[in-house]
C-alpha positions in Angstrom: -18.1 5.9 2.2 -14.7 6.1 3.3 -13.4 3.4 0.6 -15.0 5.6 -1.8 -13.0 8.3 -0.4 -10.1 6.3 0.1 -10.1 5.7 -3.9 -11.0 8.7 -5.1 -8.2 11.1 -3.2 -5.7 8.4 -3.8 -6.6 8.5 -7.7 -7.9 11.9 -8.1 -6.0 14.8 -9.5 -3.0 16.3 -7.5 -2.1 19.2 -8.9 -0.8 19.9 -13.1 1.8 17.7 -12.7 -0.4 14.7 -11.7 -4.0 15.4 -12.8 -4.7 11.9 -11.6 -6.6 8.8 -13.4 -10.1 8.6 -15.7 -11.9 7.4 -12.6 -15.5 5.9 -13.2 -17.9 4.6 -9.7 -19.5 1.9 -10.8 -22.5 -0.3 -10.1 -24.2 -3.7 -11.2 -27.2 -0.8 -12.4 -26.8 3.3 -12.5 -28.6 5.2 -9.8 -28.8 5.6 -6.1 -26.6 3.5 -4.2 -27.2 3.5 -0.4 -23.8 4.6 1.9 -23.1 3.7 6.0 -23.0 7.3 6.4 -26.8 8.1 5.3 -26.0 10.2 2.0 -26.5 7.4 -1.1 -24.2 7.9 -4.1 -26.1 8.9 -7.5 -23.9 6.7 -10.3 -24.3 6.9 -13.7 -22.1 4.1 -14.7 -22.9 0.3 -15.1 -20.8 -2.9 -15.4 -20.1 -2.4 -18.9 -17.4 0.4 -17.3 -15.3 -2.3 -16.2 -14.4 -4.0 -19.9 -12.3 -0.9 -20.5 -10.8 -0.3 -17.4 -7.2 -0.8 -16.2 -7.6 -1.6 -12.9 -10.6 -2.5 -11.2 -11.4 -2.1 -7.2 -14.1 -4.4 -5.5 -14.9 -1.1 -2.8 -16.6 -3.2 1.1 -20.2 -2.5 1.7 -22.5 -3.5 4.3 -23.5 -7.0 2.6 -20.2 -8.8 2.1 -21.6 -11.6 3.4 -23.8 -11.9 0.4 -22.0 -12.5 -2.7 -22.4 -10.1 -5.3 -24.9 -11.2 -8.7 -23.5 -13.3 -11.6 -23.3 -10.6 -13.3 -21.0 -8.5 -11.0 -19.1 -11.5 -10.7 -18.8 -12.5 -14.1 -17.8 -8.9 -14.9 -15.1 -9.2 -12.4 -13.7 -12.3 -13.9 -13.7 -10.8 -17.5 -11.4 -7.8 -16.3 -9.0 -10.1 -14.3 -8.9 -12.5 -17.8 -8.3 -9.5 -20.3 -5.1 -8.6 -17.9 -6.4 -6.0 -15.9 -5.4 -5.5 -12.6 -8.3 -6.4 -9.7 -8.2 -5.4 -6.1 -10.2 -4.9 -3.3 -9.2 -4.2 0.3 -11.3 -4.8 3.7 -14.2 -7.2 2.9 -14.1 -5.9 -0.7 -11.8 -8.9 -1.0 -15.0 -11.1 -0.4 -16.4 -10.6 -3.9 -12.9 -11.6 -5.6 -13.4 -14.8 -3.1 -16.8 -15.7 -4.8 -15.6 -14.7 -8.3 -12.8 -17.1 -7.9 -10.1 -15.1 -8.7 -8.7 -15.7 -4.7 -8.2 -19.4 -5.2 -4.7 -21.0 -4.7 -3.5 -17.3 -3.8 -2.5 -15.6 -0.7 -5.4 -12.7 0.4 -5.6 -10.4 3.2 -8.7 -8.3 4.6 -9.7 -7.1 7.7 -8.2 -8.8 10.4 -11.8 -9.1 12.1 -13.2 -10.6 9.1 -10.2 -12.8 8.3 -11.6 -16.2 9.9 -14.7 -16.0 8.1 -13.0 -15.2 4.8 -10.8 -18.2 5.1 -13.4 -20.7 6.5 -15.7 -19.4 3.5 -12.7 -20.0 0.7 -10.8 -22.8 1.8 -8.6 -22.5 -1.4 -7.5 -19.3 -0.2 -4.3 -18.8 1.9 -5.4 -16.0 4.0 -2.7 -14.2 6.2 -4.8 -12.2 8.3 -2.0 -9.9 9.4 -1.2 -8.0 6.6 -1.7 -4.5 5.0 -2.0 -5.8 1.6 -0.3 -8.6 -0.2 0.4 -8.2 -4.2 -0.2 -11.5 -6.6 0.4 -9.7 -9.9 -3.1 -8.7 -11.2 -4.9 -9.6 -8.1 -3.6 -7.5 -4.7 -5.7 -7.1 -1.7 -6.1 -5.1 1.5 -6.5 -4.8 4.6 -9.7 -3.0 6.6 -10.4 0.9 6.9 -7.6 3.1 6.4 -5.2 0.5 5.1 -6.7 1.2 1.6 -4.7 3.9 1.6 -1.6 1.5 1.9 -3.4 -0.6 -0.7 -3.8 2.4 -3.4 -0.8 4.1 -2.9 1.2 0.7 -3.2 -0.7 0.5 -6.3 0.4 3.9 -7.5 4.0 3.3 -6.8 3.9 0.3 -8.3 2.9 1.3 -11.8 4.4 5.2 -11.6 7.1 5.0 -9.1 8.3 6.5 -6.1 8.4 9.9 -6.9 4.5 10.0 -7.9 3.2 8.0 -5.1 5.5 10.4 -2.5 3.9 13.4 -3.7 0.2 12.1 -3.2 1.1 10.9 0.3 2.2 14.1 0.9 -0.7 15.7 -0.3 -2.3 13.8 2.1 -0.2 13.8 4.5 0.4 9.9 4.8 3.2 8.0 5.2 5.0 7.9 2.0 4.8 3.9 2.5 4.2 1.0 4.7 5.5 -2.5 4.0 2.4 -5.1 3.1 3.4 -7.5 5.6 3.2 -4.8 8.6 1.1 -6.1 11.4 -2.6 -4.6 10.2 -3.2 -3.3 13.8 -1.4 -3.0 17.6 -1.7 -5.2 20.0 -2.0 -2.2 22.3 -2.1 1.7 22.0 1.5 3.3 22.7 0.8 6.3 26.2 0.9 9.6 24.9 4.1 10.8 27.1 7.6 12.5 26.6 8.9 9.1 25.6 6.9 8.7 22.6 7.7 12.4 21.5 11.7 11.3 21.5 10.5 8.9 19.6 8.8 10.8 16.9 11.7 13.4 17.1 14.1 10.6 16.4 12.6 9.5 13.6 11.9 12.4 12.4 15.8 13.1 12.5 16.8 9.2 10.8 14.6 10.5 7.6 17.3 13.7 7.5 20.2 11.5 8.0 19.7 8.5 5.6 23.0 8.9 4.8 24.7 8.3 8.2 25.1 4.3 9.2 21.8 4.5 11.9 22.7 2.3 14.1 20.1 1.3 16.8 22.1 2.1 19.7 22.4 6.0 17.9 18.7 6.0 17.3 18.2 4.9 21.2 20.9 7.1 22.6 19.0 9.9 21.0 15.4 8.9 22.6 17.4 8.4 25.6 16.0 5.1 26.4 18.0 2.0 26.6 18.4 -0.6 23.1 15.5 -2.9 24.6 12.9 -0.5 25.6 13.4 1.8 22.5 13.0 -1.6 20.1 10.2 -2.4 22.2 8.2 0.9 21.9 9.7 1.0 18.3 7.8 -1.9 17.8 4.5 -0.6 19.8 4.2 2.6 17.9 5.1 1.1 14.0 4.4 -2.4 13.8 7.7 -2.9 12.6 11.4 -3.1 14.0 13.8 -0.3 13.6 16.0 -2.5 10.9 13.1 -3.5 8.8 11.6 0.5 8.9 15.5 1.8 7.9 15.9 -0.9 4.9 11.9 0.5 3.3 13.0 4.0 3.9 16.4 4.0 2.5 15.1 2.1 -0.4 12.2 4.2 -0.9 14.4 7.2 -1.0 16.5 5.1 -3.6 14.1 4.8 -5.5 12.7 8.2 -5.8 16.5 9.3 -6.6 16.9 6.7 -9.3 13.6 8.2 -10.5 13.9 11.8 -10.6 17.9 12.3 -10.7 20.8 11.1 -13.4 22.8 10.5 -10.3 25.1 7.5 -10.3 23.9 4.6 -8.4 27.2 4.4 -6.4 26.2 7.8 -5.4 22.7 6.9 -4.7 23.9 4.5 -2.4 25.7 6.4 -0.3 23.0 9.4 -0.1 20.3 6.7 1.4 23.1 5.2 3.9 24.5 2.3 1.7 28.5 1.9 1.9 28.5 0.5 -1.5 26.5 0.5 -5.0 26.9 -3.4 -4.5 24.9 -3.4 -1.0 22.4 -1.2 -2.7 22.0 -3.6 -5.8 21.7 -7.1 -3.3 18.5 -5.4 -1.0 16.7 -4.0 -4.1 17.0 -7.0 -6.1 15.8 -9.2 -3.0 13.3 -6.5 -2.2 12.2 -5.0 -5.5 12.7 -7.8 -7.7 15.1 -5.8 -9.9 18.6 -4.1 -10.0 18.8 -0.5 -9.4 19.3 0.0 -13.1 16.7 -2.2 -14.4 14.7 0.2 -12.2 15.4 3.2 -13.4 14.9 2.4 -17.1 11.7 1.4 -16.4 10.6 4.2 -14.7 12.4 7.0 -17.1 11.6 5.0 -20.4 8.2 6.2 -20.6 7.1 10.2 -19.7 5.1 10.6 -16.8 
């Protein structure tokens, strides 16, 4: 029940500006479908759903371990062939394992579940770290709440920045987490006055993209010393403080490119680039594309 949830707030209306997508539940028959929470789902739509469909999500149930009918499976190999985009998150990703459309590709799920995935799918390279990992048409997640990651990766993906910001914050998610964040902690950060410097202080780096952000500034201002503020850093985000700064500032980047007709020199500097050139070598090594490339594919097309 929450992936159902998970999918339908992500992709539901928010608000006139974004009244959200023509989303369809779907099953291999209409009628009840039983839930982990008690309350089954009435659905009124079959398989034959997914032949117009551009983007199709394999949603975890209770029996993943029992692959899904031929004619679930052959439905979900029709949608993948016809160029839609297929993904599943948690041990949704087991039924694109047994409809093939894993093999010779890198897959994530949860990280409890990973081992049985991969022994299961040999051909699959699982990384059972991950929040999600994106092959093209075929992008999976990780467990629980990480279809959140998943969907609104999605979203920003195919709508940009700006779009998948204002659903997070409708939310009130994290505008975005990198797919290759550690899925979970290896142990639960204390609640104490440390760990509300921290949230200050980063609080404070998302006002001040524009200033350089060193490190030792972010750890003078939690008063702790380099090592222990990287190391509870680390605890409380899965990340480092470098690899958190590049995602934000490029985030932000990428909203501006978006949503403004300011130059990209300027852009740089606003997110805390000395240079349009700096600005241009992490998006093309992180985004695929220049900053310009970017923006005319996001502002070609009304949204």
């Amino acid at each position: 029940m929450l992936a159902v949830g998970v999918v339908t707030e992500v992709f539901g209306p928010h608000g006139p500006e974004f009244p959200g997508f023509d989303l369809a539940l779907c099953a291999e028959g209409p009628g009840p479908v039983p839930t982990d929470c008690g309350v089954p789902l009435s659905l009124t739509h079959g398989l034959d759903r997914l032949a117009e469909a551009d983007l199709v999500m394999a949603l975890p149930g209770a029996g993943f371990r029992t692959p899904p009918g031929p004619a679930v499976l052959e439905a979900l190999r029709a949608a993948h062939e016809r160029g839609a985009v297929v993904a599943a998150h948690c041990v949704g990703t087991f039924a694109l394992a047994a409809a093939g459309l894993l093999d010779g590709r890198r897959a994530t799920t949860h990280w409890r579940f990973a081992g049985l995935l991969a022994e299961r799918h040999p051909s699959v390279s699982v990384e059972a770290d991950a929040l999600y990992i994106d092959e093209g048409n075929v992008v999976t997640g990780a467990g629980a709440a990480a279809g959140f990651d998943l969907c609104l990766h999605l979203l920003r993906r195919e709508y940009g920045a700006a779009r998948a910001n204002g659903v997070s914050r409708d939310m009130v998610l994290p505008a975005h987490r990198d797919g290759g964040q550690a899925q979970y902690l290896a142990a639960p950060v204390p609640a104490d006055g440390q760990d509300e410097r921290l949230a200050e202080v980063l609080g404070w780096a998302r006002e001040h993209l524009h200033e350089p952000l060193p490190v030792t500034e972010l750890a003078r201002r939690a008063m702790m010393s380099r090592r222990t503020f990287a190391r509870r850093f680390a605890a409380a985000t899965g990340t480092t403080p470098h690899a958190w700064l590049r995602e934000l500032r490029l985030s932000r980047a990428e909203e501006l490119l978006e949503t403004t007709d300011l130059p990209v020199e300027e852009i740089a500097h606003r997110v805390g680039y000395t240079s349009a050139a700096v600005l241009r070598e992490q998006f093309v090594r992180r985004r695929g594309v220049p900053p310009r490339s970017y923006r005319r594919a996001f502002t070609a097309t009304p949204r």
